[in-house]
LODRENFI-376138 format. One record per atom (N, C-alpha, C): residue number from 1; residue in three letters; atom name; y, z, x. Coordinates in steps of 0.001 Angstrom, whole numbers. Each point is the difference from the previous one (the first is absolute). Last residue first. Example, Ala and Ser with C-alpha at 12.3 -4.5 7.8 and 13.67 -1.06 7.14 Angstrom:
# LODRENFI-376138
(2; SER; N; (-2250; 7080; 12850))
(2; SER; CA; (1190; 60; 820))
(2; SER; C; (1090; 730; -770))
(1; ALA; N; (-5720; -70; 290))
(1; ALA; CA; (1190; 0; -890))
(1; ALA; C; (1200; 0; 900))
END
This chain:
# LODRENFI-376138
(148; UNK; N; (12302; -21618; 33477))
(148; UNK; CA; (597; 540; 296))
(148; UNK; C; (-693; 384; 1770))
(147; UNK; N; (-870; -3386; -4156))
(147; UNK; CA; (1196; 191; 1597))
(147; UNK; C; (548; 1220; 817))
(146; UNK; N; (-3108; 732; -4026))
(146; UNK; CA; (-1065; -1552; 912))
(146; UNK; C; (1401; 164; 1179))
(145; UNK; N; (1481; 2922; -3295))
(145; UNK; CA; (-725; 505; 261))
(145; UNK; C; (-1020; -1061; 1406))
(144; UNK; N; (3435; -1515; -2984))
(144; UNK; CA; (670; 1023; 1306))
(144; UNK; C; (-983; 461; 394))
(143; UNK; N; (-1673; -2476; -3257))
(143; UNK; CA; (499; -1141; 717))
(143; UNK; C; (756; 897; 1021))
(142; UNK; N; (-1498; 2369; -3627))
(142; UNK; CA; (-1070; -414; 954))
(142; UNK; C; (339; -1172; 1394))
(141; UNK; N; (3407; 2150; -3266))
(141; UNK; CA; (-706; 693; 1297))
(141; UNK; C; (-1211; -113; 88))
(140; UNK; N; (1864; -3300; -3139))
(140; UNK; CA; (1406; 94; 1165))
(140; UNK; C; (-237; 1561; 1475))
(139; UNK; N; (-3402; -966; -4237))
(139; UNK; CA; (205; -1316; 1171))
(139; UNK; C; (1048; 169; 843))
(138; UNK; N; (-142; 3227; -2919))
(138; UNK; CA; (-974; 315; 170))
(138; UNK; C; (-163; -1457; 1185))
(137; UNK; N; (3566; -412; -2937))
(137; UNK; CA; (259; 1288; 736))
(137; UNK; C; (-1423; 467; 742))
(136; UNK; N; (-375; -3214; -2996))
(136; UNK; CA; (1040; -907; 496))
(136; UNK; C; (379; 1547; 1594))
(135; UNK; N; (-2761; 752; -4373))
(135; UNK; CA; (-438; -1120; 1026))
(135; UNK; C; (721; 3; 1344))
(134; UNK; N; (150; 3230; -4158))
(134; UNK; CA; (1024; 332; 1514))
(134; UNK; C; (-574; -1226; 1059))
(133; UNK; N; (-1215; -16; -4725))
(133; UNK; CA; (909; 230; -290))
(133; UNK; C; (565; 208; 1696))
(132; UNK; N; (-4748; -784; -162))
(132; UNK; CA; (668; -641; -749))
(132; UNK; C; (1786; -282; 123))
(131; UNK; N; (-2547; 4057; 810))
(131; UNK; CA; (-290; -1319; 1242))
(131; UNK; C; (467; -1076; -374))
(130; UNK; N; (166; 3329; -2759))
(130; UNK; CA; (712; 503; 767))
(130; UNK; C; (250; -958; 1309))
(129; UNK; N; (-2669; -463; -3594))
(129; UNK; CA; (1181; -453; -672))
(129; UNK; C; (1226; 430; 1131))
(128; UNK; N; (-5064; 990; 414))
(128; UNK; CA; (564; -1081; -10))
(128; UNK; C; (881; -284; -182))
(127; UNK; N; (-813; 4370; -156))
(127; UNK; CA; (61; -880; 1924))
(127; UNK; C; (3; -1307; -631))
(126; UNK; N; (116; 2242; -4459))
(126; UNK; CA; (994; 640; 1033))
(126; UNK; C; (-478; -617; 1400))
(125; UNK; N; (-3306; -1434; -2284))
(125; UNK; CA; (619; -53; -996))
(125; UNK; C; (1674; 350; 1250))
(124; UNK; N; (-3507; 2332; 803))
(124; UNK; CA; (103; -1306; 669))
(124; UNK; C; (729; -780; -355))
(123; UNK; N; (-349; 4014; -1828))
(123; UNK; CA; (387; 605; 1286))
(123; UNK; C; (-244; -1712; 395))
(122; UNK; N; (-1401; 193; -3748))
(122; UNK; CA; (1251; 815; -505))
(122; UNK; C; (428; -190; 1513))
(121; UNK; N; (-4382; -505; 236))
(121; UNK; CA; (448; -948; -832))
(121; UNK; C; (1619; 260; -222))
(120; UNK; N; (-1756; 3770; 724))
(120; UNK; CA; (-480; -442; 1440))
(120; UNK; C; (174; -2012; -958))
(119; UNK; N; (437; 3806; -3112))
(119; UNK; CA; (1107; -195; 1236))
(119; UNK; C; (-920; -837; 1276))
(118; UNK; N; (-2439; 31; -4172))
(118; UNK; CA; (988; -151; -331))
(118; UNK; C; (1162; 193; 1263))
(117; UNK; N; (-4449; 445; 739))
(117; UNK; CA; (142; -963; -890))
(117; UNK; C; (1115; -315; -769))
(116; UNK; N; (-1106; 3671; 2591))
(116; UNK; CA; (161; -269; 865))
(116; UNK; C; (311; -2331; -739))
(115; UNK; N; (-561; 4701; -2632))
(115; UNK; CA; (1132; -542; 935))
(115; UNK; C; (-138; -1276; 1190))
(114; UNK; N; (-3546; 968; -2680))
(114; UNK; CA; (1151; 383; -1373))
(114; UNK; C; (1533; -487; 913))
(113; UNK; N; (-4338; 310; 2483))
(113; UNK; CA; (68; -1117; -710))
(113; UNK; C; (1096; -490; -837))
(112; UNK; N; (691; 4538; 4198))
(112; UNK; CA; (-1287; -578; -1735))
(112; UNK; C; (434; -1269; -277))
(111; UNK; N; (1978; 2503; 3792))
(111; UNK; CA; (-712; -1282; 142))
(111; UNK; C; (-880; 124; -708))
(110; UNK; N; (3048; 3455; -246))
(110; UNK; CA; (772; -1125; 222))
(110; UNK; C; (-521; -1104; 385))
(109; UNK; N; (-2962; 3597; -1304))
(109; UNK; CA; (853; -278; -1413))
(109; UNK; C; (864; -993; 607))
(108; UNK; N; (-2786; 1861; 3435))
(108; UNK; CA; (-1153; -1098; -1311))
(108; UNK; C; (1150; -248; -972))
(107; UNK; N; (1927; 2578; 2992))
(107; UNK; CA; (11; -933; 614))
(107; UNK; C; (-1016; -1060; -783))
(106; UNK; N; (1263; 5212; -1195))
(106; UNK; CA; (700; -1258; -76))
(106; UNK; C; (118; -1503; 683))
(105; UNK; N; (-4206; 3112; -1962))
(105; UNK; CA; (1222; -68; 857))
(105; UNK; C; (776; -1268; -178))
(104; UNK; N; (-3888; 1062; -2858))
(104; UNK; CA; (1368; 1601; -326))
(104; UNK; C; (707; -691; 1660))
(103; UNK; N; (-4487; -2522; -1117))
(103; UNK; CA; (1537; -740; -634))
(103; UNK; C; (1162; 995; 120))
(102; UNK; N; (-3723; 1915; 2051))
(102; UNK; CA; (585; -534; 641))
(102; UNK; C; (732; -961; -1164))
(101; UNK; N; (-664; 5154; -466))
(101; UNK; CA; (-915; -1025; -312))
(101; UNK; C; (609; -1119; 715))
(100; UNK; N; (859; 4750; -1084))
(100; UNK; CA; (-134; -737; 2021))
(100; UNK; C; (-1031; -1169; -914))
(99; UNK; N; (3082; 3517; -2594))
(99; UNK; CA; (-732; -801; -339))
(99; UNK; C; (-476; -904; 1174))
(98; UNK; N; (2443; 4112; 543))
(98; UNK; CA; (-928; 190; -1103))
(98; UNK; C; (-1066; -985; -510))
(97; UNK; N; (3213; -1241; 4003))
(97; UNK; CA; (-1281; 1637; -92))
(97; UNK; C; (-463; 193; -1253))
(96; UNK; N; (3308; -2915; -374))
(96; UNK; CA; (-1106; -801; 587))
(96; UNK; C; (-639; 1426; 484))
(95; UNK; N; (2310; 937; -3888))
(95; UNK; CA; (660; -298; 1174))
(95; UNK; C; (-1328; -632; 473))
(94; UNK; N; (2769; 1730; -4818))
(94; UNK; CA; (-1225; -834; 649))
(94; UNK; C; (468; 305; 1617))
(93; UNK; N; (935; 3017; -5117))
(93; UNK; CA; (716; -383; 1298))
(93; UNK; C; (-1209; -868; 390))
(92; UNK; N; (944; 1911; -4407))
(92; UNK; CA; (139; -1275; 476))
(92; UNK; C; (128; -136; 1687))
(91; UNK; N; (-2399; 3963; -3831))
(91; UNK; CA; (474; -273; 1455))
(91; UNK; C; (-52; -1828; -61))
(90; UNK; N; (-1630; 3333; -3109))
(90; UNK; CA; (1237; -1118; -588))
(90; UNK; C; (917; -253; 1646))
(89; UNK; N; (-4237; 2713; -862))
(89; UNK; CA; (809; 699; -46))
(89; UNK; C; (1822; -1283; 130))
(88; UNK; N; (-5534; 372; -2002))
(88; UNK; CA; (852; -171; 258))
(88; UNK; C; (1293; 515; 324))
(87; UNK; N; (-4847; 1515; -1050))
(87; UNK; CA; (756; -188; 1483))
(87; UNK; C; (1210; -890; 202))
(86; UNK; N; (-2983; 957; -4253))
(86; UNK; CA; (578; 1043; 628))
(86; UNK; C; (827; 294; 1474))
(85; UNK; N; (-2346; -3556; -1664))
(85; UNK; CA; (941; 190; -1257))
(85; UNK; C; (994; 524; 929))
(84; UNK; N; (-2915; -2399; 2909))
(84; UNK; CA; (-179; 904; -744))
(84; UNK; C; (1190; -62; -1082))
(83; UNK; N; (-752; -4170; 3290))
(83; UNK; CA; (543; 1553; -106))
(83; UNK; C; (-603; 590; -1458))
(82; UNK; N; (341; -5168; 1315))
(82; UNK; CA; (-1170; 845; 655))
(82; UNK; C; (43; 1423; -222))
(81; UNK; N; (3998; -2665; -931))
(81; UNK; CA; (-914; -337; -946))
(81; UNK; C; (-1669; 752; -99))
(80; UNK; N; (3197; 459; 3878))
(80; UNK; CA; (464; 574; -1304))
(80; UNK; C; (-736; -317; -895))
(79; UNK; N; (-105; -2527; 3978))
(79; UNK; CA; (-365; 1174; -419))
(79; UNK; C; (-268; 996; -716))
(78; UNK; N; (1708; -4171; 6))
(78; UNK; CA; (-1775; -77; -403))
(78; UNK; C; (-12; 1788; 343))
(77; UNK; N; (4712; -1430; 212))
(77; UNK; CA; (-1103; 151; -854))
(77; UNK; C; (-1406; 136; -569))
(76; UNK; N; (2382; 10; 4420))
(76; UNK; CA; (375; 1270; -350))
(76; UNK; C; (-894; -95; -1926))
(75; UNK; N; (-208; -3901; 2471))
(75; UNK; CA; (-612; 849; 658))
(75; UNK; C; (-112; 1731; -1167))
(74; UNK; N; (3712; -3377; -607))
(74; UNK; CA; (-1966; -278; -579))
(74; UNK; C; (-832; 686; 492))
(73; UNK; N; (4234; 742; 1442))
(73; UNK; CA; (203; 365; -690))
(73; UNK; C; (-1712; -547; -626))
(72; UNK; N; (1304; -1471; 3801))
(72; UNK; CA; (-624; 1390; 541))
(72; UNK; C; (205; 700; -1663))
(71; UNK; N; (573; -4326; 244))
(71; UNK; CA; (-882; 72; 389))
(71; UNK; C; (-585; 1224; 233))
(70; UNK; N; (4445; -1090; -881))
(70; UNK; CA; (-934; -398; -1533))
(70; UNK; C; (-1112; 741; 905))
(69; UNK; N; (2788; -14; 3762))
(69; UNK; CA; (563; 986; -1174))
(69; UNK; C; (-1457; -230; -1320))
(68; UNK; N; (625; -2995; 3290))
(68; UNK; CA; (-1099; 964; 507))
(68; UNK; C; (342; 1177; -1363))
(67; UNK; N; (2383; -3868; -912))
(67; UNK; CA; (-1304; -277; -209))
(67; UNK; C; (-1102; 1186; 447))
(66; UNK; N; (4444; 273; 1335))
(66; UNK; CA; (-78; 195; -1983))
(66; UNK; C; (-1046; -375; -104))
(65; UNK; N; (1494; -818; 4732))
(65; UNK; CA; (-389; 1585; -662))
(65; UNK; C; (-359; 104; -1530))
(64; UNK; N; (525; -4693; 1577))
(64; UNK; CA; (-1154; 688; 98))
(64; UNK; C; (-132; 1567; 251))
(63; UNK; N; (3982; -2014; -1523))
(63; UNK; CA; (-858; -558; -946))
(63; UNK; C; (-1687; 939; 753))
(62; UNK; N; (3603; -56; 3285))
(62; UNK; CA; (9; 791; -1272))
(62; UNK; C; (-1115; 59; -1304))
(61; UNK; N; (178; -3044; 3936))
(61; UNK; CA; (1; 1321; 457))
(61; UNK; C; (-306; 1017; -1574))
(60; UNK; N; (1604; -4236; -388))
(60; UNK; CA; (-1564; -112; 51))
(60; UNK; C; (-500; 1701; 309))
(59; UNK; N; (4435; -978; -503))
(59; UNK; CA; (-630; -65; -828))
(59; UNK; C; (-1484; -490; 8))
(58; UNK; N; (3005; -105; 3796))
(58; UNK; CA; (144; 1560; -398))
(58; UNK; C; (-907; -140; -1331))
(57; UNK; N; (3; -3790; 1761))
(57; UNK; CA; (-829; 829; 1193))
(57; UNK; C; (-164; 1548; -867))
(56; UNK; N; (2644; -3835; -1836))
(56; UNK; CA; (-1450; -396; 101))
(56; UNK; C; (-955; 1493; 424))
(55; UNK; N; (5111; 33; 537))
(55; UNK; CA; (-898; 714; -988))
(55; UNK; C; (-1280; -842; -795))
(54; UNK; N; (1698; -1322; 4406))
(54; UNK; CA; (53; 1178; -27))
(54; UNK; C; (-503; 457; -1236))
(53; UNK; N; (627; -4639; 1048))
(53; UNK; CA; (-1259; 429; 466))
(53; UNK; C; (-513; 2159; -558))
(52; UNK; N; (4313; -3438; -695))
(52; UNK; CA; (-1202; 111; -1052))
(52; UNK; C; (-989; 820; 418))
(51; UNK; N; (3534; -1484; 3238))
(51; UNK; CA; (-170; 1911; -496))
(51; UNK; C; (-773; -53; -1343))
(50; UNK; N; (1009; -4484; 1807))
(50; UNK; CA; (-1025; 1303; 1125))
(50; UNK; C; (13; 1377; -618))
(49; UNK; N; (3303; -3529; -1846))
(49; UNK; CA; (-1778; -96; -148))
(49; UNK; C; (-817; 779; 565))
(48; UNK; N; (4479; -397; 701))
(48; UNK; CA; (49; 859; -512))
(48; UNK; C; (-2030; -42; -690))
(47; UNK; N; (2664; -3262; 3052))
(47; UNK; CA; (-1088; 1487; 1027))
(47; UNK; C; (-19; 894; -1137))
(46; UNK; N; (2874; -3689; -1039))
(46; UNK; CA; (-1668; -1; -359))
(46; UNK; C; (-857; 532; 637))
(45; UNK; N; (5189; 192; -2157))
(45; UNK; CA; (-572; 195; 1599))
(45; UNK; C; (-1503; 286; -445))
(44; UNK; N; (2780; -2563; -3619))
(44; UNK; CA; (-175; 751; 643))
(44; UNK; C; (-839; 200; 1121))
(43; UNK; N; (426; -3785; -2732))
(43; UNK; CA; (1080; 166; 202))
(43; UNK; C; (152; 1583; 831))
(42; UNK; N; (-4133; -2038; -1170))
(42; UNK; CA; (273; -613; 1031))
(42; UNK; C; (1753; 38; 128))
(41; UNK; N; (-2973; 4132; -1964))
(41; UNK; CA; (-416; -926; -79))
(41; UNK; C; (1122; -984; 518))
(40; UNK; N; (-1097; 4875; 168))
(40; UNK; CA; (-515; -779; 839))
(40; UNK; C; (119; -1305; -344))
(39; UNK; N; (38; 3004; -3625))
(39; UNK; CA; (1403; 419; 1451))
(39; UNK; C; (-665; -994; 854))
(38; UNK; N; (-3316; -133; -2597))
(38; UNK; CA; (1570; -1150; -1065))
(38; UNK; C; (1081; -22; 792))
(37; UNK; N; (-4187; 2590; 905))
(37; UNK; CA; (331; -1442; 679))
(37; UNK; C; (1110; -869; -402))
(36; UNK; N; (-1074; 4787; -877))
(36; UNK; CA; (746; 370; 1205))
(36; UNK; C; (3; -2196; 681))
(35; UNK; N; (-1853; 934; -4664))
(35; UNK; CA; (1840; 497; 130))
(35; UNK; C; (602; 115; 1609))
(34; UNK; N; (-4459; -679; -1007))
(34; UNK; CA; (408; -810; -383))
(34; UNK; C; (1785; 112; -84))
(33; UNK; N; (-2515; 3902; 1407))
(33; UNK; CA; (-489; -1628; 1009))
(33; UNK; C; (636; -1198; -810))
(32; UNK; N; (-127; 3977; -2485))
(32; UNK; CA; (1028; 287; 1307))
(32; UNK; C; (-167; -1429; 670))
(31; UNK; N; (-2773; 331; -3763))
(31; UNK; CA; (1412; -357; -261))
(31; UNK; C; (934; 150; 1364))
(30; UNK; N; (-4762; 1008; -15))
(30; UNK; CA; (510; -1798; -28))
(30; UNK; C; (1517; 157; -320))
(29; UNK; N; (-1579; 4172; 406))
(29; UNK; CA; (147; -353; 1713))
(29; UNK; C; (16; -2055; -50))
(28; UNK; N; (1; 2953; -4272))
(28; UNK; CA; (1190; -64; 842))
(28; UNK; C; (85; -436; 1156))
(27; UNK; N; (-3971; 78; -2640))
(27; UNK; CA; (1343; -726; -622))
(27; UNK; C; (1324; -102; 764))
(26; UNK; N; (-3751; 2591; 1442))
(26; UNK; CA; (-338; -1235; -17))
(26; UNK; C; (798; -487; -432))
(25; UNK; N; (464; 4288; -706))
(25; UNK; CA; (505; -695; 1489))
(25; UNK; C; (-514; -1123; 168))
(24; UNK; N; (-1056; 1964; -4340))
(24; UNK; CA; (1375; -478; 153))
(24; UNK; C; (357; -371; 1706))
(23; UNK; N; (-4485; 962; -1442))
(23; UNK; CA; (239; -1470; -390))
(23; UNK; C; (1702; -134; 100))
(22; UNK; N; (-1371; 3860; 1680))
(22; UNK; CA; (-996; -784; 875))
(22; UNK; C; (729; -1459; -521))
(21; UNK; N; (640; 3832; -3154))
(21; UNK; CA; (973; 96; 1239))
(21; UNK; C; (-621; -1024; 1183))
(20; UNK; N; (-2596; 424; -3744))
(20; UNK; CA; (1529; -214; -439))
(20; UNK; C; (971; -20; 1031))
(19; UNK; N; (-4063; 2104; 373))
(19; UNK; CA; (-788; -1331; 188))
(19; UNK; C; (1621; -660; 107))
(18; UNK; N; (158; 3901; 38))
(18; UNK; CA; (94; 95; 1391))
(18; UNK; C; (-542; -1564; 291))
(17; UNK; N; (352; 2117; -4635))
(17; UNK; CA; (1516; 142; 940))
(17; UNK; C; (-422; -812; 1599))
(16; UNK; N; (-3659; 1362; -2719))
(16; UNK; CA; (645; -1372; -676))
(16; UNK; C; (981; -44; 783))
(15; UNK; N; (-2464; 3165; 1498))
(15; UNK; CA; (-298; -994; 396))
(15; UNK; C; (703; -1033; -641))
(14; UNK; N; (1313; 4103; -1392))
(14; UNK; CA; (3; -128; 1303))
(14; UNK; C; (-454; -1328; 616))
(13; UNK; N; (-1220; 1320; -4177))
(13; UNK; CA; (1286; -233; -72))
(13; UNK; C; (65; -587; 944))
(12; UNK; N; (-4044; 2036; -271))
(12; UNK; CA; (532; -1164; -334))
(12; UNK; C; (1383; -963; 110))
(11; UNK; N; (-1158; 4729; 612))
(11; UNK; CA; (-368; -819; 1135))
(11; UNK; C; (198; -1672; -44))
(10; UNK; N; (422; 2885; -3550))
(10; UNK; CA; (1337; 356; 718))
(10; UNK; C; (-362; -1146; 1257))
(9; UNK; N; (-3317; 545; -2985))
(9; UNK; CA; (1268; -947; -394))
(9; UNK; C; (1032; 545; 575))
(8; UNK; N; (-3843; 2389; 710))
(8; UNK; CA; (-245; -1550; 500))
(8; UNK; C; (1196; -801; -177))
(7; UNK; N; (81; 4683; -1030))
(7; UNK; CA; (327; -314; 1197))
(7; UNK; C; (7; -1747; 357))
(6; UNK; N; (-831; 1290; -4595))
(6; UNK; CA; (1566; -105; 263))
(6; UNK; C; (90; -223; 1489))
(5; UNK; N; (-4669; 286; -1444))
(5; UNK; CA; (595; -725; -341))
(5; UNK; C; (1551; -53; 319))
(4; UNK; N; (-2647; 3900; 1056))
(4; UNK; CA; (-119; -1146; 757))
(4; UNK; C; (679; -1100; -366))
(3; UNK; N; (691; 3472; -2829))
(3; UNK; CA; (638; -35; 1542))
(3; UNK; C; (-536; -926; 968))
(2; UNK; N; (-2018; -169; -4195))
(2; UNK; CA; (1242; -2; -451))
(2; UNK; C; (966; -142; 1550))
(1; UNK; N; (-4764; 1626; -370))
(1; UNK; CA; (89; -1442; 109))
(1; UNK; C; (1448; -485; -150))
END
């Protein structure tokens, strides 16, 4: 019972880190965006607003490997918990073959509730301020765009 226990808490670990690491790119992908609007703001060149969009994108991206990551690590725990004494062999490895369950891909983790509730809001948030902030430039090629 001893080796099961330490495996679980190794496994454990793992998921805390991967919860910890999820809530820090959330922190950072508001701090980048807010820092990439201050550069953008009406004494500086305000096409600098558009590149908010990017680490919106890259940190959603990311955030939702660390989420498939936890996920294939819970997996990996119920397993373990299920195991014999005698059969532990303190294996951390996960992969969607071992675990083919469908929350295990990565496309349920970059459109879970968890993310999609926090960057997709985050991501409009960024086109409004972008539409907003480049008005004036967005009318000057729709208006080339109608004469032309």
């Amino acid at each position: 019972m001893e080796m099961k226990l330490k495996h679980l808490e190794f496994i454990q670990g793992i998921i805390t880190r991967m919860a910890n690491n999820s809530f820090m790119l959330k922190g950072w992908a508001v701090t980048l965006v807010a820092g990439i609007f201050a550069l953008s703001s009406k004494d500086s060149d305000q096409l600098y607003s558009i590149i908010s969009i990017i680490p919106v994108i890259a940190f959603w991206g990311l955030d939702s490997y660390y989420l498939l990551q936890e996920r294939l690590y819970r997996s990996l725990y119920n397993k373990v918990k299920d195991l014999e004494e005698n059969s532990i062999d303190f294996s951390l490895k996960t992969s969607y073959d071992k675990f083919p369950f469908k929350e295990n891909r990565y496309s349920r983790c970059l459109f879970s509730k968890t993310e999609l509730w926090f960057y997709l809001p985050l991501f409009l948030v960024c086109l409004a301020v972008i539409i907003f902030v480049n008005i004036d430039n967005i009318q000057i090629c729709i208006k080339n765009i109608i004469n032309s």
